[in-house]
C-alpha positions as CSV (number, residue, x, y, z in Angstrom):
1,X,42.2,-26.6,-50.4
2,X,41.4,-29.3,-52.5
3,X,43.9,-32.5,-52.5
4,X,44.2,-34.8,-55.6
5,X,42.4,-37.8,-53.8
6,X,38.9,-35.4,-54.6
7,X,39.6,-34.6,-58.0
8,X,40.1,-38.4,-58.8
9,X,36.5,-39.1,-57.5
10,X,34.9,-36.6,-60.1
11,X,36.5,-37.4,-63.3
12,X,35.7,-33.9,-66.2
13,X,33.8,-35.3,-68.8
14,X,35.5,-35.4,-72.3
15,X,33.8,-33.0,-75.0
16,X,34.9,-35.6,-78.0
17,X,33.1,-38.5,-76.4
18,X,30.1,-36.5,-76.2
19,X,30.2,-35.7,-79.4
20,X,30.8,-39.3,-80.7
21,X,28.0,-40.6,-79.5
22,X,25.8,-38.1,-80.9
23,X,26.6,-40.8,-84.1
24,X,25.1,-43.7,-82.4
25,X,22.3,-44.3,-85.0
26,X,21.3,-42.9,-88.9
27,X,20.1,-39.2,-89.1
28,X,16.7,-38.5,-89.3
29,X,15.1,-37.2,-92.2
30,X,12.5,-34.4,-91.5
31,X,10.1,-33.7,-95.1
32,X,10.2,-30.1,-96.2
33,X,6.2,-30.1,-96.3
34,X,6.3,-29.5,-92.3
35,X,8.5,-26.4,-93.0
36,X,5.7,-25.0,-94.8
37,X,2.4,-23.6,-93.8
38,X,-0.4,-25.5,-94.5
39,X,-2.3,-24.2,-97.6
40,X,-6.1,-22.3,-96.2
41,X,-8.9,-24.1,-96.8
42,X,-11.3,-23.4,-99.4
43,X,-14.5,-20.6,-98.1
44,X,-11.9,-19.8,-95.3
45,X,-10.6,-16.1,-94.4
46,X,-7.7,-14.9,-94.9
47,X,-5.1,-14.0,-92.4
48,X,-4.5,-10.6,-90.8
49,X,-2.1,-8.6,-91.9
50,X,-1.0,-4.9,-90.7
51,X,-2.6,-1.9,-93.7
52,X,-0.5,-1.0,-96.4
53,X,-0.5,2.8,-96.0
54,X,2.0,4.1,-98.3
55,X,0.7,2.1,-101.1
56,X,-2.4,3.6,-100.3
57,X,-1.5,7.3,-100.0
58,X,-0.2,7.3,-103.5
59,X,-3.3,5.5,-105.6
60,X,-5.3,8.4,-103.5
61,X,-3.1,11.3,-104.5
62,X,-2.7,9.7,-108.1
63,X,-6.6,10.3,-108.9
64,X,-7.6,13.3,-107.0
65,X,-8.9,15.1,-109.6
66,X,-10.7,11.7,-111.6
67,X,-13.7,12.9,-109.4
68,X,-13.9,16.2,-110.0
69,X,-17.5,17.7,-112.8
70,X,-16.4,18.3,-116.1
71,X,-17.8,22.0,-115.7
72,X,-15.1,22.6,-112.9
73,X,-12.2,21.2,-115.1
74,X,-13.2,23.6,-118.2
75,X,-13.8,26.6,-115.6
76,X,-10.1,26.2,-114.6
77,X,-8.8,25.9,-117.8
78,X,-10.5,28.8,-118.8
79,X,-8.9,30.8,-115.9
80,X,-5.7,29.4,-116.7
81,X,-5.7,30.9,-120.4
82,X,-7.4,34.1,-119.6
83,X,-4.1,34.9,-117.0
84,X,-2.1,34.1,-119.9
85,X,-4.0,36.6,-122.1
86,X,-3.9,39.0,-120.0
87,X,-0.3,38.3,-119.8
88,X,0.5,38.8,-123.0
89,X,-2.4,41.5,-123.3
90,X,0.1,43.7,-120.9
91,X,3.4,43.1,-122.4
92,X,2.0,44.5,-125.9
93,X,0.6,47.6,-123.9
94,X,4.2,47.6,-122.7
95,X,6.0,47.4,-125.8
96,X,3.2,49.9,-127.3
97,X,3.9,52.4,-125.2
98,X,7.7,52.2,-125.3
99,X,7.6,52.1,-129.0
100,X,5.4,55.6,-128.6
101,X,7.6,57.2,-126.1
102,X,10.3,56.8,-128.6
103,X,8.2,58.4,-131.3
104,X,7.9,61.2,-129.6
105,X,11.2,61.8,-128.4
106,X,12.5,61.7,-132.2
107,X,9.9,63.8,-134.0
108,X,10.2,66.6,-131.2
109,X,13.8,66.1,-130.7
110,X,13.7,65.9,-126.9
111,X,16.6,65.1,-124.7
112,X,15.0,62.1,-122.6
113,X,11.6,60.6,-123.7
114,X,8.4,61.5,-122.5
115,X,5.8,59.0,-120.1
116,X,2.8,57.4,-122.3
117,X,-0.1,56.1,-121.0
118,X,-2.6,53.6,-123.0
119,X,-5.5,53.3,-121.5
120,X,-8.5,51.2,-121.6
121,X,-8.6,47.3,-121.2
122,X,-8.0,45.1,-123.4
123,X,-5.5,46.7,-125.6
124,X,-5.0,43.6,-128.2
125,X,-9.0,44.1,-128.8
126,X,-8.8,47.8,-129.5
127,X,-5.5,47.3,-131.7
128,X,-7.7,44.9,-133.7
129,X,-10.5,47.4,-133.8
130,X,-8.3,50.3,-134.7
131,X,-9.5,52.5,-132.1
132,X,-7.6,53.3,-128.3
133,X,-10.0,54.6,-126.0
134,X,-7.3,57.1,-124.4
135,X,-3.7,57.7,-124.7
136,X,-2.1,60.4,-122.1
137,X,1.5,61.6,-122.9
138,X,3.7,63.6,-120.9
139,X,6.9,65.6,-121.6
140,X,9.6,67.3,-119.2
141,X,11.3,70.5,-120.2
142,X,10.2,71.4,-123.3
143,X,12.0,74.7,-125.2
144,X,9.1,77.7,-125.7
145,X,11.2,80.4,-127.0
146,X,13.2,82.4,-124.1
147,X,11.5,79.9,-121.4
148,X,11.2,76.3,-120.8
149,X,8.0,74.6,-120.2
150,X,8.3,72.3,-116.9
151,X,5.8,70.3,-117.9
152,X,3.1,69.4,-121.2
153,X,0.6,67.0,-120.5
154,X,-2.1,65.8,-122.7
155,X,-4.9,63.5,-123.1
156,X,-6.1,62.6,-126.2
157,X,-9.8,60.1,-126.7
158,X,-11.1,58.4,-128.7
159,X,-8.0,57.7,-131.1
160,X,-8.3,56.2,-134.7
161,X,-5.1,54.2,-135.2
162,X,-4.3,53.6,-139.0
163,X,-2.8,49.5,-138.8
164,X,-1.3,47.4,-141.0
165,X,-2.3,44.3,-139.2
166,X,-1.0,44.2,-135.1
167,X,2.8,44.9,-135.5
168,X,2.1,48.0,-137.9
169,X,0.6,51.3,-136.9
170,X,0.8,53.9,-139.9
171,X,-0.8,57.1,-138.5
172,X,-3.7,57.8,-135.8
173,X,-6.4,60.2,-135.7
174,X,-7.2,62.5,-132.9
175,X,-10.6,63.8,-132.6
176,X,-10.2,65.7,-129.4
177,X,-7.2,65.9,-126.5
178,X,-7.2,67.9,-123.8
179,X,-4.2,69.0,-121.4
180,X,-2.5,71.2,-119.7
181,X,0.9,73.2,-119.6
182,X,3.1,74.2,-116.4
183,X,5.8,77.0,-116.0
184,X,7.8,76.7,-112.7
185,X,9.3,79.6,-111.1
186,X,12.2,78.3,-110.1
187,X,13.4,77.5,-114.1
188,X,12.3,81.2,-114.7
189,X,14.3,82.2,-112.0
190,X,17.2,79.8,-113.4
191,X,16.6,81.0,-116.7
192,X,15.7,85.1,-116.6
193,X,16.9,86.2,-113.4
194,X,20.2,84.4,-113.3
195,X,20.2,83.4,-109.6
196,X,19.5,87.2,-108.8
197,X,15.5,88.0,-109.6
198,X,12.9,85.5,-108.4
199,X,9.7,85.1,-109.1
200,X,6.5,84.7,-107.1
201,X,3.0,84.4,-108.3
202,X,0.7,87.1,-106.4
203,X,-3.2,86.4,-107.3
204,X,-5.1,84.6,-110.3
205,X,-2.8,86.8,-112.8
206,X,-0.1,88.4,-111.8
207,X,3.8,87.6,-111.0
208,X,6.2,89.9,-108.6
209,X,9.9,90.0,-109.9
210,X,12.4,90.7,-107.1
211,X,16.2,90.9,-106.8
212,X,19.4,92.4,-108.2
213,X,20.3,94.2,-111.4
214,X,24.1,95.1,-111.7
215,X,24.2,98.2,-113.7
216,X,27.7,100.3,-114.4
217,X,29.0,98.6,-111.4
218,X,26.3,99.0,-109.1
219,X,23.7,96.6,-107.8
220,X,20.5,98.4,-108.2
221,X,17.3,96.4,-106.8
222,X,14.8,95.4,-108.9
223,X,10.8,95.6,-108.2
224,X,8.5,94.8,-111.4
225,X,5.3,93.1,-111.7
226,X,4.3,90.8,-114.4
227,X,0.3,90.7,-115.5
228,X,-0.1,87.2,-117.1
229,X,-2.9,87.1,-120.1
230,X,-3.5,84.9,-123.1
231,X,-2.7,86.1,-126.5
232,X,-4.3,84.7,-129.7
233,X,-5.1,81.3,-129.7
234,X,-2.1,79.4,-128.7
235,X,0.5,82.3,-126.8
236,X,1.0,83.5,-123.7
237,X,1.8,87.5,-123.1
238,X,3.0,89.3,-120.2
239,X,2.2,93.3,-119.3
240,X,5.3,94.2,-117.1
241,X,4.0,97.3,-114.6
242,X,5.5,98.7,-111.8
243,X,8.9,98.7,-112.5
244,X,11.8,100.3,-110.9
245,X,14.9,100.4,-109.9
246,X,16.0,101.4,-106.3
247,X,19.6,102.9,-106.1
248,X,20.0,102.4,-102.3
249,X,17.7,104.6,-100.2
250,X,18.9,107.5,-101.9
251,X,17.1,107.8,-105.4
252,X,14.5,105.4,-107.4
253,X,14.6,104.9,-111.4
254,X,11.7,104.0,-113.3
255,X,12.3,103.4,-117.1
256,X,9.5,105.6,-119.7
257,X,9.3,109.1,-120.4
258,X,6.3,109.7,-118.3
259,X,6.1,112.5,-115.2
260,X,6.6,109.8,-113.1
261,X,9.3,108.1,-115.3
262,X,13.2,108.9,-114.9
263,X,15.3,109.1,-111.7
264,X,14.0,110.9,-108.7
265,X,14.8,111.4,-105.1
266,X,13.2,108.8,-102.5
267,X,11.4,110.5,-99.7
268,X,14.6,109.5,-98.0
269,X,16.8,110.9,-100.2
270,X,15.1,114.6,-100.2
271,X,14.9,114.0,-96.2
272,X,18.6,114.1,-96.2
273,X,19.2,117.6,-98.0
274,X,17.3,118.9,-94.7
275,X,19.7,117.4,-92.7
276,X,23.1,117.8,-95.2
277,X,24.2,120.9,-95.4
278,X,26.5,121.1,-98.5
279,X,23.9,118.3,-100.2
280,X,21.1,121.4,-100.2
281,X,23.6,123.9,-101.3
282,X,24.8,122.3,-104.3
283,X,21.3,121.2,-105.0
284,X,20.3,125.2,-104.3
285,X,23.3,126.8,-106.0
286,X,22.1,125.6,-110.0
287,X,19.5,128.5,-111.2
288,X,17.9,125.8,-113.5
289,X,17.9,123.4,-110.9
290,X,16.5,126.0,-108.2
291,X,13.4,127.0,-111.2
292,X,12.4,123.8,-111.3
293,X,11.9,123.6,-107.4
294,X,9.6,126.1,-108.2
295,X,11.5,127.9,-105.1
296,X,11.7,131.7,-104.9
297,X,15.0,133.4,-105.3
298,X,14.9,135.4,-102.9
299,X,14.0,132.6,-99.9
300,X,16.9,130.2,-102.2
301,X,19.4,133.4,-101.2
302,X,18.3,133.7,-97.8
303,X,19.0,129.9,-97.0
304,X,22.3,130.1,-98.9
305,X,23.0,132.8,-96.1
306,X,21.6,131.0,-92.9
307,X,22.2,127.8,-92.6
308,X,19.2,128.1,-90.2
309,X,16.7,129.4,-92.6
310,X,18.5,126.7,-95.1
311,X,17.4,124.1,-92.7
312,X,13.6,125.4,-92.2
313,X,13.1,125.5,-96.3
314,X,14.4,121.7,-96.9
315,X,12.9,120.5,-94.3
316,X,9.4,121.7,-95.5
317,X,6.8,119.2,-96.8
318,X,6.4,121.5,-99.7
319,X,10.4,121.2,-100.5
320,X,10.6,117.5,-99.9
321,X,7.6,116.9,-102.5
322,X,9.2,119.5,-105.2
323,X,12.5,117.8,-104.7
324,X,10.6,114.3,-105.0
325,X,9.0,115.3,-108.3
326,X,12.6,116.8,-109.6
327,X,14.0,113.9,-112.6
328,X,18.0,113.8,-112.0
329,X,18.3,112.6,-115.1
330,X,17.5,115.7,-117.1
331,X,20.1,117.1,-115.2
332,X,22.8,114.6,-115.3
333,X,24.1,116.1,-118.8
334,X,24.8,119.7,-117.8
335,X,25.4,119.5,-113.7
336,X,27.2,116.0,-113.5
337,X,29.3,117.8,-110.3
338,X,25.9,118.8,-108.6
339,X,25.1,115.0,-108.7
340,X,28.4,113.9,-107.9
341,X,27.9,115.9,-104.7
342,X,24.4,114.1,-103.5
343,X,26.1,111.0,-104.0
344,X,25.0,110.0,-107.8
345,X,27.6,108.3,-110.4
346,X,27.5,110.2,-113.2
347,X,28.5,106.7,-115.0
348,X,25.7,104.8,-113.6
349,X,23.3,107.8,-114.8
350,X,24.5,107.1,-118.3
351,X,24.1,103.7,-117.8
352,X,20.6,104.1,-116.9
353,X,19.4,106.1,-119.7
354,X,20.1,102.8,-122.1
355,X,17.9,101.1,-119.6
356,X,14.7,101.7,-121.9
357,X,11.1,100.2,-120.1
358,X,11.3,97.4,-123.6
359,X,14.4,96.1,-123.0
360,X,13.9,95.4,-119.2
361,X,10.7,94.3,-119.8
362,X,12.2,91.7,-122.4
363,X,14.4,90.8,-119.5
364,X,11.6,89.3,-117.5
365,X,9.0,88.9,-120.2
366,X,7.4,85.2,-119.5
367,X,5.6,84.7,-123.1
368,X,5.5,81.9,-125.0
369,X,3.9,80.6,-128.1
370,X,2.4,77.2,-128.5
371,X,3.5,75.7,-132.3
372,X,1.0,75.5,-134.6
373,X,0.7,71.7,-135.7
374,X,0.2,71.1,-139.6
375,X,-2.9,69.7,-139.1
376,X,-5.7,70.4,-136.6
377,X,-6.2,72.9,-134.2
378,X,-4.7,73.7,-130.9
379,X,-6.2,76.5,-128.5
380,X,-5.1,78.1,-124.9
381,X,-8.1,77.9,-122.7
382,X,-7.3,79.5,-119.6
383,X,-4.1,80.9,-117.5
384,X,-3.7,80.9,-114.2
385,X,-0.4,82.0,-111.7
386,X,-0.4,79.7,-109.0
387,X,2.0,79.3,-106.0
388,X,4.6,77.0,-108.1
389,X,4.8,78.5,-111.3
390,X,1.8,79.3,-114.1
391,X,0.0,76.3,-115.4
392,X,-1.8,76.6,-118.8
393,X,-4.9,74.8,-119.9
394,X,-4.8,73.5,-123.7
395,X,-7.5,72.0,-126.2
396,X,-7.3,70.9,-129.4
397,X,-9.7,68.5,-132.1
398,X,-8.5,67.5,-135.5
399,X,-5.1,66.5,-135.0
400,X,-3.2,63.9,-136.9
401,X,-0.1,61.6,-136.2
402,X,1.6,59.7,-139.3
403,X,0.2,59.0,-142.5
């Protein structure tokens, strides 16, 4: 521990003498010339000092292009306006074609308008030289009498357009078009069969017709076939064949006035009499009906009397066939019970003798008539049934649009 007598010996010196005698004598006055560096010698170098890069970098950037040729700056000008023709070259195609598709749609009075296509590059330069090199249109669902055409597509070249400067076109001229026309089967099954007769295309030129034909209250199956074949110049006929009308497996109709015409027994139908009893001796028990059978009175008495000998006579392929050939119809007037009895409605037979071989084949007649246009001329050139439907091939020269 320290004691007082030690703290005596070494006195703390006092801070404010210390700074008193800092003030012993007059400040010293240092020039401002020695604060300054000395000025470089003449013919000497100059000091080093770090680069300057930013300042750099910018003057570089500032003239990249000051060294590029002349020819290089016109080439990319060039470019740079041809982009913008070709621009502007594509929006008047645009607005060209819209203001055609709308053309269209008003002077055939169509529902939705139809696709055009201008072709050939540039369009401005063939504008100002009144000529198009190709314009295609195409039109959906266009009305053809009883049928609607799916599709109408056609090409016409080498148009003269009538201008009145670029924002005008009065009328064009077409030398020559070609196209094409398509029927779908499933609008002529929408549109003639009603959801209940399809049809399918079977070969080059000819179209099946299936399904159902309610008649009197009965749903008598349909079979007919449709021979496709151009008539004239601009229509389309079709030669129904084949048609009849199946009334179960019982009997089969076929509309004319031919032997093979009217309504007959099936080869089923005849096969039951050998098998039905009081069906054969109904059939057996007219005289008229028995004459035309060409069957012998005597052997018709016998089988009336034994159901055996019945049996052997209209089971006979001689029977079945004279049955076969027998039309119902002619008999439907005067022995409506005898029909009754082999299952027939005498209703439906009256109903079938207004089904006349014209007015079903107007039900599933696909023809069709091209308009003729006012001026020019418009030809079919070939038909053709295909899988989807019947496509058309169409020609024309002469044609005019406008003025």
């Amino acid at each position: 521990m320290r004691t007082p007598h030690h703290a005596a010996a070494h006195p703390r010196p006092n801070p404010y003498e210390e700074l008193a005698a800092l003030d012993d004598g007059p400040l010293e006055v240092i020039p401002l010339e020695e604060f300054l560096p000395e000025a470089p010698e003449e013919g000497a170098e100059d000091a080093w000092a770090p680069p300057d890069h930013r300042r750099g970098g910018r003057r570089r950037r500032k003239h990249r292009f000051a060294g590029l040729p002349l020819a290089v700056k016109a080439v990319a000008g060039l470019v740079v306006l041809a982009a913008f023709a070709a621009l502007a070259d594509r929006w008047a195609l645009l607005y060209a074609e819209h203001r055609a598709a709308d053309t269209v749609k008003d002077r055939l009075g169509l529902a939705a308008a139809p696709e055009v296509e201008i072709g050939g590059f540039p369009f401005l330069t063939q504008v100002t030289a009144e000529r198009l090199e190709s314009v295609t249109v195409t039109v959906p669902d266009v009305a053809a009498d009883r049928v609607s055409l799916a599709k109408v597509s056609a090409t016409a070249h080498d148009i003269r357009l009538d201008t009145d400067g670029l924002t005008s076109v009065r009328g064009a001229g077409v030398p020559r078009f070609d196209g094409e026309v398509q029927l779908s089967f499933t609008d002529l099954n929408r549109e003639l069969g009603s959801s209940q007769v399809t049809f399918t295309g079977r070969g080059r030129d000819r179209v099946r017709a299936e399904g159902v034909l309610p008649v009197a209250g009965h749903d008598l199956r349909l079979h007919a076939e449709a021979r496709i074949r151009r008539q004239g110049e601009r229509g389309i006929a079709t030669e129904i064949g084949a048609l009849r009308l199946d009334l179960g497996g019982l009997a089969t109709y076929r509309p004319g006035t031919g032997p093979a015409q009217g309504l007959h027994l099936t080869p089923q139908g005849s096969a039951d009499l050998a098998r039905q009893t009081r069906k054969a001796k109904a059939l057996l028990s007219v005289p008229a009906i028995v004459q035309r059978l060409g069957v012998p009175g005597a052997t018709v008495r016998e089988a009336l009397a034994d159901d055996g000998r019945l049996t052997e006579l209209t089971g006979s392929p001689r029977f079945a066939r004279q049955a076969q050939r027998l039309n119902l119809l002619d008999l439907a007037l005067d022995h409506p019970r005898v029909l009754r009895r082999l299952g027939l409605d005498p209703e439906l037979l009256d109903a079938l003798t207004g089904l006349t071989r014209p007015a079903l084949a107007e039900r599933l007649s696909l023809a069709f008539e091209l308009p003729e246009p006012e001026r020019g001329d418009v030809r079919l050139r070939e038909v053709r049934v295909e899988k989807d439907g019947i496509r058309v091939r169409v020609s024309g020269s002469g044609l005019s649009v406008g003025s």
